[in-house]
Structure formats: C-alpha cells, structure tokens
N, CA, C and O atoms as CSV, one atom per row, in Angstrom:
chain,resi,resn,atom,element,x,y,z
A,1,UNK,N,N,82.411,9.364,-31.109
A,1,UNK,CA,C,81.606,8.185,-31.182
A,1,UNK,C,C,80.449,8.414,-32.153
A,1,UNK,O,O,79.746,9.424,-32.122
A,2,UNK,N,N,80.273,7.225,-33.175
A,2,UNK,CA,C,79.153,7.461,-33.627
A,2,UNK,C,C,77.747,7.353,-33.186
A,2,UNK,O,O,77.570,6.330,-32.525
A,3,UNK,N,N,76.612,8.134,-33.353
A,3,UNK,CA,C,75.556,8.140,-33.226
A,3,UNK,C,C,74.303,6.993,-33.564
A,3,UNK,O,O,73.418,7.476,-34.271
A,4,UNK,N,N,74.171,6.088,-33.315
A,4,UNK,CA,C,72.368,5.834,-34.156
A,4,UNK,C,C,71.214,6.537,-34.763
A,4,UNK,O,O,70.635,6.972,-33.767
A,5,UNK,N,N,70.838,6.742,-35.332
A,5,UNK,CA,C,69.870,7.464,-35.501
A,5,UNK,C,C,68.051,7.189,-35.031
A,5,UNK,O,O,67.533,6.103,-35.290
A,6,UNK,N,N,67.520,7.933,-34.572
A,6,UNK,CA,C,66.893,7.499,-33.783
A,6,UNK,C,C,65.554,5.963,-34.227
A,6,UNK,O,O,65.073,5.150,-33.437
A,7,UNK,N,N,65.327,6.085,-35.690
A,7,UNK,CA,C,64.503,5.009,-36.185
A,7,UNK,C,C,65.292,3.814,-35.765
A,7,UNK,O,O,64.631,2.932,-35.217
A,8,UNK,N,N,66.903,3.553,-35.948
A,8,UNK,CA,C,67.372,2.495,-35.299
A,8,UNK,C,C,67.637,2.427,-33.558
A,8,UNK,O,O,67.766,1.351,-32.974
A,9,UNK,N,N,67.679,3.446,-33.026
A,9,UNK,CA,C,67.520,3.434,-31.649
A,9,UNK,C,C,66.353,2.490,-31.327
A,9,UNK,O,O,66.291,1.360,-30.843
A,10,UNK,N,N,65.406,3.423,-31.800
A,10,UNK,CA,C,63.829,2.735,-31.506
A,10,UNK,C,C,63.658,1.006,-32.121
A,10,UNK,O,O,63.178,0.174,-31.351
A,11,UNK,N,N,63.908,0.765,-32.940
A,11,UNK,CA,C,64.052,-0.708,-33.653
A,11,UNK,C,C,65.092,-1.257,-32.916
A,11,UNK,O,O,64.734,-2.429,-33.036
A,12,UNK,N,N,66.098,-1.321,-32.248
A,12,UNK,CA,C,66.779,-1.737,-31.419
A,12,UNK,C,C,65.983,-2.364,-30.096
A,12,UNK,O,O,65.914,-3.490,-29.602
A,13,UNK,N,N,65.351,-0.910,-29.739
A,13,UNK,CA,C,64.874,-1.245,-28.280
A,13,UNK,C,C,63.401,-1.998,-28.283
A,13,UNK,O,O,62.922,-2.894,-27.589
A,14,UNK,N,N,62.967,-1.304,-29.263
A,14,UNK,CA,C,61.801,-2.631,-29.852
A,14,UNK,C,C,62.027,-4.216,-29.886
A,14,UNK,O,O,61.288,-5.070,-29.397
A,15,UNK,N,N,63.128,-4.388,-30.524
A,15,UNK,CA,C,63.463,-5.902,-30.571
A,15,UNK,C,C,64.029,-6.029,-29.575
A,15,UNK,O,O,64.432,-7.191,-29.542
A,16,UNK,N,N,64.426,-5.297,-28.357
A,16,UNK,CA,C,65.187,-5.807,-27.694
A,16,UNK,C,C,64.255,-6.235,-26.087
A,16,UNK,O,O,64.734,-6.712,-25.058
A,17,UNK,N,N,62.662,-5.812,-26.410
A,17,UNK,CA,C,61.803,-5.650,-25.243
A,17,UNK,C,C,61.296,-7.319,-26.299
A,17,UNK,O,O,61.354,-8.425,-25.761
A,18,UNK,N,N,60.911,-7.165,-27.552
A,18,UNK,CA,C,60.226,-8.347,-28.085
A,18,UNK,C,C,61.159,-9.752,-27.469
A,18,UNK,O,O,60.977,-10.591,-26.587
A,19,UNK,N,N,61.826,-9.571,-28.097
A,19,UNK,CA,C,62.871,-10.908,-27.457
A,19,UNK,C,C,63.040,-11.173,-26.044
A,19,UNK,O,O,63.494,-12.199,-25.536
A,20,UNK,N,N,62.652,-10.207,-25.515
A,20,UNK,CA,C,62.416,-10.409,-23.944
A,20,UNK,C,C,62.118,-11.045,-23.608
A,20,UNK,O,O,62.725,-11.860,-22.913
A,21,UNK,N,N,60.497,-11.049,-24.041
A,21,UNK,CA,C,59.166,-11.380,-23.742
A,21,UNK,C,C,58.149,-12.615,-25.475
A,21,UNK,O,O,57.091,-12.539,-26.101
A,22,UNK,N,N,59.573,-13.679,-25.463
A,22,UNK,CA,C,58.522,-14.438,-26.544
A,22,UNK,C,C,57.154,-14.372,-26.663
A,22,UNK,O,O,56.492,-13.824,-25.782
A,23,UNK,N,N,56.493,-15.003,-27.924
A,23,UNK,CA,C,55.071,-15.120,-27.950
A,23,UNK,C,C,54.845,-15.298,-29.336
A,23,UNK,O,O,55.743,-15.451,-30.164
A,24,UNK,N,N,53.832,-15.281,-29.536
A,24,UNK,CA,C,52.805,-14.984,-30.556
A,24,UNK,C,C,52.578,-13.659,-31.097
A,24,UNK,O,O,52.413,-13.201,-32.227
A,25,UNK,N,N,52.627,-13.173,-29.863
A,25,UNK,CA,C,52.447,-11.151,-30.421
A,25,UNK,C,C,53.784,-10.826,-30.835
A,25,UNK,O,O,53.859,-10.046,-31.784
A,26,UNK,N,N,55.194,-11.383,-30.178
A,26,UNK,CA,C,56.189,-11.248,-30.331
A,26,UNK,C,C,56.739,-11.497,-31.800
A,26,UNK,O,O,57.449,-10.787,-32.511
A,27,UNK,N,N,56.239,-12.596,-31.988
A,27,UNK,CA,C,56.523,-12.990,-33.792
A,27,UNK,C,C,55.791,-12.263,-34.857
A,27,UNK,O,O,56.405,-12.039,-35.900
A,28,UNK,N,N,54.398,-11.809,-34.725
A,28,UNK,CA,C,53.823,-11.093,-35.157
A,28,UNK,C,C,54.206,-9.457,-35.502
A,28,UNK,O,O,54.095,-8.804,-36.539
A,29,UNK,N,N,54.674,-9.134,-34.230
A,29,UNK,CA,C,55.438,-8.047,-34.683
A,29,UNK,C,C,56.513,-8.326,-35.299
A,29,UNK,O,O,56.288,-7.982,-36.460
A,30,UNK,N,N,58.022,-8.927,-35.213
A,30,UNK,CA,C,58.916,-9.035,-35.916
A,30,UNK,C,C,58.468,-9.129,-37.324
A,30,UNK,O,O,59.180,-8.518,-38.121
A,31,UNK,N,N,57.324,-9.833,-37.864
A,31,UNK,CA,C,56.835,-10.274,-38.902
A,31,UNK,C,C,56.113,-8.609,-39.706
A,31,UNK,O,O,55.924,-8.495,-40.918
A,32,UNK,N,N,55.954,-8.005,-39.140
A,32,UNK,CA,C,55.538,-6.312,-39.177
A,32,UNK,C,C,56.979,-5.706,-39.662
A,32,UNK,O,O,57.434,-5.533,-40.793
A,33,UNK,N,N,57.418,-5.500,-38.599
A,33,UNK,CA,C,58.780,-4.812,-38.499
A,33,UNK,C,C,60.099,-5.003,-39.586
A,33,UNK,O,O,60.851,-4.121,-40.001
A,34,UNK,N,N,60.106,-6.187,-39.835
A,34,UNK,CA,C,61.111,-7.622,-40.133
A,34,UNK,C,C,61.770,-6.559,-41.409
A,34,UNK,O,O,62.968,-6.307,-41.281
A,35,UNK,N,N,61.081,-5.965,-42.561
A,35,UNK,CA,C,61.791,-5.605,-43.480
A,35,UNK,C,C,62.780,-4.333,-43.130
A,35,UNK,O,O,63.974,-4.274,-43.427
A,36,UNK,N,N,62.001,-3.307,-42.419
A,36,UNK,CA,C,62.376,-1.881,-41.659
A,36,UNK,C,C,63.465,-2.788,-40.890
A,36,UNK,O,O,64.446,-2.735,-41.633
A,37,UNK,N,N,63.745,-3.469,-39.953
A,37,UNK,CA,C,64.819,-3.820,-38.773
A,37,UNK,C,C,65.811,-4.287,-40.072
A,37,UNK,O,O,66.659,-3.468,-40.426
A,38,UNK,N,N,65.718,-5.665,-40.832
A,38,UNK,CA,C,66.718,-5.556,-42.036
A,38,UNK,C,C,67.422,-4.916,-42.504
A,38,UNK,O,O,68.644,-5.052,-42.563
A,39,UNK,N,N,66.603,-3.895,-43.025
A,39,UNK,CA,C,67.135,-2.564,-43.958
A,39,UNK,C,C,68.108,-1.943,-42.963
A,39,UNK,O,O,69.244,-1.528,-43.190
A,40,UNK,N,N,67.397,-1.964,-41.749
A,40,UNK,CA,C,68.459,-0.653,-40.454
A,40,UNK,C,C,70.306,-1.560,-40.383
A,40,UNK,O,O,71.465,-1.401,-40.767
A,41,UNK,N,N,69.487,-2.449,-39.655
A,41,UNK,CA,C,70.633,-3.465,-39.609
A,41,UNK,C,C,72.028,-3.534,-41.043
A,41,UNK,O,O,73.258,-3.496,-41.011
A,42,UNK,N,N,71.061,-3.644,-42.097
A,42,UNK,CA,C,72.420,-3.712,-42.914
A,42,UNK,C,C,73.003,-2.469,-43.481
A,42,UNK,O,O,74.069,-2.434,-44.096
A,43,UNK,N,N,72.349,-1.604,-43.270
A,43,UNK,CA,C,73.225,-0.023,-43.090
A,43,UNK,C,C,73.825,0.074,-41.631
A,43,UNK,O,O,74.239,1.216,-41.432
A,44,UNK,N,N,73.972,-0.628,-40.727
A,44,UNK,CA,C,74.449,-0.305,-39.853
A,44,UNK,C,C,75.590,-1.028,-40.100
A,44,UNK,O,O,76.677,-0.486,-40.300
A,45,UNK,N,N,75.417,-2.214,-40.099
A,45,UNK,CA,C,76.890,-3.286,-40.898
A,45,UNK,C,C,77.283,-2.613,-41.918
A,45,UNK,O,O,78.129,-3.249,-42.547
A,46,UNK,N,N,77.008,-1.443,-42.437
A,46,UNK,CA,C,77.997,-1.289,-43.614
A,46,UNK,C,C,78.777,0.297,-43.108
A,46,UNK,O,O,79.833,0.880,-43.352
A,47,UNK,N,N,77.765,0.495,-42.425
A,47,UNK,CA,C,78.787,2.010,-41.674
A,47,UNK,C,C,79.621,2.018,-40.441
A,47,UNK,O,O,80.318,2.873,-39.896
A,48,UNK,N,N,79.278,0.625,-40.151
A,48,UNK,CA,C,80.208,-0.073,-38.206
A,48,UNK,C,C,81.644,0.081,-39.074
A,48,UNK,O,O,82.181,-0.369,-40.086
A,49,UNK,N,N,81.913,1.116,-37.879
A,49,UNK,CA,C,83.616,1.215,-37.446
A,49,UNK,C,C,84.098,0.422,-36.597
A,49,UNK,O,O,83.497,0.686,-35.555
A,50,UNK,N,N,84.969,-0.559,-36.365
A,50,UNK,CA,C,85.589,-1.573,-35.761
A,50,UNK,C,C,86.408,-0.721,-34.447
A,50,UNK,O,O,87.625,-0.539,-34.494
A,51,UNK,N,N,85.632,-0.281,-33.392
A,51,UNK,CA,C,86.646,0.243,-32.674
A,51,UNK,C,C,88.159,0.178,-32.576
A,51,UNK,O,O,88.878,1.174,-32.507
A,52,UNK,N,N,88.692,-1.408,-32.575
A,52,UNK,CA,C,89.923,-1.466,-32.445
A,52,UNK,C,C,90.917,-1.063,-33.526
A,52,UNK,O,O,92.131,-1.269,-33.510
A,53,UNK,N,N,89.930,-0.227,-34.819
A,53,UNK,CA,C,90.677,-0.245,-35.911
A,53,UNK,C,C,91.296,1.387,-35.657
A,53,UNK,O,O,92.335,1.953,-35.996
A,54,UNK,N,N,89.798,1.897,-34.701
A,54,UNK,CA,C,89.769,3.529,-34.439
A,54,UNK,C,C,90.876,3.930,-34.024
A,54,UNK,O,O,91.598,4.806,-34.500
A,55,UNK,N,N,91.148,2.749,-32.369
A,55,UNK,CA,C,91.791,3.147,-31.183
A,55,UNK,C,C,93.616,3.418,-32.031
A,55,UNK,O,O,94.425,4.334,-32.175
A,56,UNK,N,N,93.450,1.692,-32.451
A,56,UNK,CA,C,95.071,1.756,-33.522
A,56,UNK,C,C,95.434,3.244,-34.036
A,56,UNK,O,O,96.393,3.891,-33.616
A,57,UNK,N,N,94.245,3.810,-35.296
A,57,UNK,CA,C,94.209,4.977,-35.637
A,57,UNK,C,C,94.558,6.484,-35.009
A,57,UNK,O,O,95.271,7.370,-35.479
A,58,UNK,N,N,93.850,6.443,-33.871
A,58,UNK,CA,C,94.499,7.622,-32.629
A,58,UNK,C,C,95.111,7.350,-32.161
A,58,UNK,O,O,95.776,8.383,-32.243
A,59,UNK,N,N,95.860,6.547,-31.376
A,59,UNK,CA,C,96.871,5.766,-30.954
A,59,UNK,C,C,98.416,6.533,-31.913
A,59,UNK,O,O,99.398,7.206,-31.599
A,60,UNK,N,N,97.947,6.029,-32.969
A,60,UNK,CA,C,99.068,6.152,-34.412
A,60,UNK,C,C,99.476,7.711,-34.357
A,60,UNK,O,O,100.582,8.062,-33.945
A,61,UNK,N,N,98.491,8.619,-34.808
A,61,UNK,CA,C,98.239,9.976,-34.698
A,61,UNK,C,C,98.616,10.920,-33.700
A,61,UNK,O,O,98.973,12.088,-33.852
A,62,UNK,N,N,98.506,10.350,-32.814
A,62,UNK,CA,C,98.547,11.217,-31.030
A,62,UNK,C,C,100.257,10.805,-30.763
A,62,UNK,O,O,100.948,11.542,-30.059
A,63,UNK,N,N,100.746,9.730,-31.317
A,63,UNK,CA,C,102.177,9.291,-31.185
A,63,UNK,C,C,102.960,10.066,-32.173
A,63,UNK,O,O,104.145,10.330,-31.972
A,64,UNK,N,N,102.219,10.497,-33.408
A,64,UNK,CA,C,102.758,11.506,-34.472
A,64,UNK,C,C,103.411,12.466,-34.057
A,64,UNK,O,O,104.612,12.721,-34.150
A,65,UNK,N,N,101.866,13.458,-33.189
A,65,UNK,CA,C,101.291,14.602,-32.957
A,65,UNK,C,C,102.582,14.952,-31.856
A,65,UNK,O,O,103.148,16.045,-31.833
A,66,UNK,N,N,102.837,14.088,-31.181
A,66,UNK,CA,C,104.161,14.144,-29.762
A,66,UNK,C,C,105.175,14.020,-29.879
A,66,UNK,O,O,105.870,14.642,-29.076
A,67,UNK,N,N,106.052,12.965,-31.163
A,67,UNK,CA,C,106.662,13.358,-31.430
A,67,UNK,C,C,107.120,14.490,-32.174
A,67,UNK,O,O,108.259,14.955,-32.157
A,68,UNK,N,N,106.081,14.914,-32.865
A,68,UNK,CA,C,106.435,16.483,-33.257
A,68,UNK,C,C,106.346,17.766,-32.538
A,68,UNK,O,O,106.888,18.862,-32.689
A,69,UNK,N,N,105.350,17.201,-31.570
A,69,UNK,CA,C,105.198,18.270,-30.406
A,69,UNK,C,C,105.333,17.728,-29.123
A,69,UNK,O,O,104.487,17.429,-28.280
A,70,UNK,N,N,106.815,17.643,-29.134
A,70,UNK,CA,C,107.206,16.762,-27.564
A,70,UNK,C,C,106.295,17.208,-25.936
A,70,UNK,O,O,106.541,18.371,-25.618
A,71,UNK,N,N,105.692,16.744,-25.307
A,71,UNK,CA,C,105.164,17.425,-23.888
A,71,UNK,C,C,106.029,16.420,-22.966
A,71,UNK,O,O,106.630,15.412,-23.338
A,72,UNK,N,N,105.943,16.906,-21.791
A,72,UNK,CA,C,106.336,16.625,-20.766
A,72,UNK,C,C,105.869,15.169,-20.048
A,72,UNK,O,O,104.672,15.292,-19.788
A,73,UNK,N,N,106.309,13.947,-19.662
A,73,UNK,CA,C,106.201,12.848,-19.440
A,73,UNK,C,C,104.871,12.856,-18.681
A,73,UNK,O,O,104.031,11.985,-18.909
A,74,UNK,N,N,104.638,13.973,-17.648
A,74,UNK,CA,C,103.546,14.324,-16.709
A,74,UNK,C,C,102.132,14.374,-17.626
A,74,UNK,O,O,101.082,13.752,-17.466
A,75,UNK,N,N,102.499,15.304,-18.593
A,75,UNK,CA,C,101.435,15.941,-19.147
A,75,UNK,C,C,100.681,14.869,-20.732
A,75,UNK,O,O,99.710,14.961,-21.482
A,76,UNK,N,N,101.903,13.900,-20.535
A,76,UNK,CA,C,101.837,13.068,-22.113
A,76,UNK,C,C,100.539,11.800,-21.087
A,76,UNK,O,O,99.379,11.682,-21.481
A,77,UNK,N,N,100.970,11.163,-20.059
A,77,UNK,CA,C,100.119,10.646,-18.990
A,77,UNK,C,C,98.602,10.924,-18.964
A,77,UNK,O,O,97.626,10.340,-19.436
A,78,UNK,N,N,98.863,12.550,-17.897
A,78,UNK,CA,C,98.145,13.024,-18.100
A,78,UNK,C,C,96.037,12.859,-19.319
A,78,UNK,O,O,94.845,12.692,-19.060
A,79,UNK,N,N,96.992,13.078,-20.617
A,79,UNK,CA,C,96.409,12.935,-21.873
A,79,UNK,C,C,95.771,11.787,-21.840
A,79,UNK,O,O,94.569,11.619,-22.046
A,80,UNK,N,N,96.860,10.697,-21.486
A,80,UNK,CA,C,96.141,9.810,-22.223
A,80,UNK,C,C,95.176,8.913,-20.923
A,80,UNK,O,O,94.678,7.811,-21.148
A,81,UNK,N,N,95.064,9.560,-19.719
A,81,UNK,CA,C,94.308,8.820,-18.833
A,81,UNK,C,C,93.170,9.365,-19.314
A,81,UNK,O,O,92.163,8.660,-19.253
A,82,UNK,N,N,93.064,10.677,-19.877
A,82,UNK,CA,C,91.823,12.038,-20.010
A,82,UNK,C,C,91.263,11.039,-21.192
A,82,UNK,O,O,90.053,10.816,-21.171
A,83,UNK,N,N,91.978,10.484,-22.118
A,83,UNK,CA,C,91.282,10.080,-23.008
A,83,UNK,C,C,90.775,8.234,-23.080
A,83,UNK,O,O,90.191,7.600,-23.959
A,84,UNK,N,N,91.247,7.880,-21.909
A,84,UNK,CA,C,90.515,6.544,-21.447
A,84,UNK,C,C,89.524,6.475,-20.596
A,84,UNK,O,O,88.766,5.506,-20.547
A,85,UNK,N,N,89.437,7.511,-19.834
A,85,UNK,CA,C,88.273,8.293,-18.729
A,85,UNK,C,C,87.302,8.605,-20.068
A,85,UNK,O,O,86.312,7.872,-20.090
A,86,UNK,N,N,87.371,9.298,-20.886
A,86,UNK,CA,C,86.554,9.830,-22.108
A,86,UNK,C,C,86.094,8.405,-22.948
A,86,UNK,O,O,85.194,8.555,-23.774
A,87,UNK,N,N,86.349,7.796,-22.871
A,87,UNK,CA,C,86.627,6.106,-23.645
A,87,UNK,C,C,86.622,6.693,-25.081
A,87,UNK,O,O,85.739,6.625,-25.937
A,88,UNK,N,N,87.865,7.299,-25.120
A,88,UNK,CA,C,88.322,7.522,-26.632
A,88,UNK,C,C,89.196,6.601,-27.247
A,88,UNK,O,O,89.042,6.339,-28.439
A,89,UNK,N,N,90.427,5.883,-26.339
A,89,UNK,CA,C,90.902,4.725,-26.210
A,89,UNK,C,C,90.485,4.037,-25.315
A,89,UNK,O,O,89.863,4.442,-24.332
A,90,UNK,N,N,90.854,2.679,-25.620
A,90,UNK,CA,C,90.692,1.331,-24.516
A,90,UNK,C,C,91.411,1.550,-24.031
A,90,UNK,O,O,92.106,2.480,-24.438
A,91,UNK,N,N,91.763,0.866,-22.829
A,91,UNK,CA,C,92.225,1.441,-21.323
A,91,UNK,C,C,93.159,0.547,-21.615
A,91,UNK,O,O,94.197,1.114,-21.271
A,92,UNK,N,N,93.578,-1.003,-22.239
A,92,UNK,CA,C,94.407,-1.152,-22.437
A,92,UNK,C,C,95.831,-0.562,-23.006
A,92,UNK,O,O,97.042,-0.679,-22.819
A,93,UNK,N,N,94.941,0.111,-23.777
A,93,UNK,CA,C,96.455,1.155,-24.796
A,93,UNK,C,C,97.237,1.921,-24.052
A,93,UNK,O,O,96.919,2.844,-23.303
A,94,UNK,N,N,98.637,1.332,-24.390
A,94,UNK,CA,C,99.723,1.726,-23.796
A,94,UNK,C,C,100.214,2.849,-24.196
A,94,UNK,O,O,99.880,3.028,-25.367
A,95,UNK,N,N,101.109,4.047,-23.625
A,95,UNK,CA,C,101.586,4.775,-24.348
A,95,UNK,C,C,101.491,4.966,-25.795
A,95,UNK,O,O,101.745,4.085,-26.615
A,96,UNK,N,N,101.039,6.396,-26.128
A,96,UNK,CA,C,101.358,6.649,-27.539
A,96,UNK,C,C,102.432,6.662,-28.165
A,96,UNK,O,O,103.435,7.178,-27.673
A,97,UNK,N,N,102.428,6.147,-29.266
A,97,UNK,CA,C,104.329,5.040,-29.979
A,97,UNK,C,C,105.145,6.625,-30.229
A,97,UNK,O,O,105.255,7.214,-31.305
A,98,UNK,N,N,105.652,7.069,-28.883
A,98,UNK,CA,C,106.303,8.124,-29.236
A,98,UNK,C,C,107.877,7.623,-29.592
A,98,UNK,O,O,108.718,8.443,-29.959
C-alpha cells in the first residue's frame, strides 16, 4: 500500500477538521493553505493507483506464479484468504485464474 507523506497527511486532516466546523476562520484558513493543499492534491492525482487496476494486476500474477508452481487446493485457499485478511485483494476476488 502506498504511503502519504506526512505534509499531506497533515493537510488532509487539517481540511478535514476545517470542513467540519464552517466559519469565517474556516475560510480564512483554506484561503492560507489553498495553494500548499492544491499543489498536494494534484501530485496525489497524478501518483493514485486505481486499486482495482492493482488487485486485476496480482490477481493476474499469483494465477501465473501457480500455474507454474502448482500448490495444493488447501494451500492455494489458504493464500488467498491470507491475502484478503491483509487487504492485498478485495475480498471479492475469486480464485487466482489458475
């Protein structure tokens, strides 16, 4: 999973207490902040990974990985509950396309 880094952590939770709590002080700060939250924001839109593009991706890979390295029906299970417990896949995803 990717990380935030913490200036957008903090600008997150900043705007996310401002919007809480409208106002006057509330706009005032955004009006402070406004260029810094921008800037974060559109580096974040340009480095967002589309989870469902990820899950497809390991999904794809892990179905590779088994058919070349067959395991046991128990142990193929196994895997992939470990990795929906982990939320590495969505819990929807069915078997890896072995």
């Amino acid at each position: 999973m990717r990380a935030l880094n913490n200036l957008t952590q903090n600008l997150i939770e900043s705007l996310t207490q401002l919007l809480q709590k409208p106002g006057e002080d509330a706009l005032q700060a955004l009006e402070v902040c406004a260029p810094v939250l921008i800037e974060q924001l559109q580096l974040i839109q340009v480095r967002a990974v589309d989870r469902r593009d990820i899950d497809a991706q390991l999904q794809q890979a892990l179905g590779d990985w088994l058919r070349q390295h067959p395991q046991p029906e128990a142990a193929q299970k196994d895997l992939l509950d470990n990795l929906r417990k982990q939320a590495l896949i969505s819990p929807s995803s069915s078997r890896a396309q072995v």
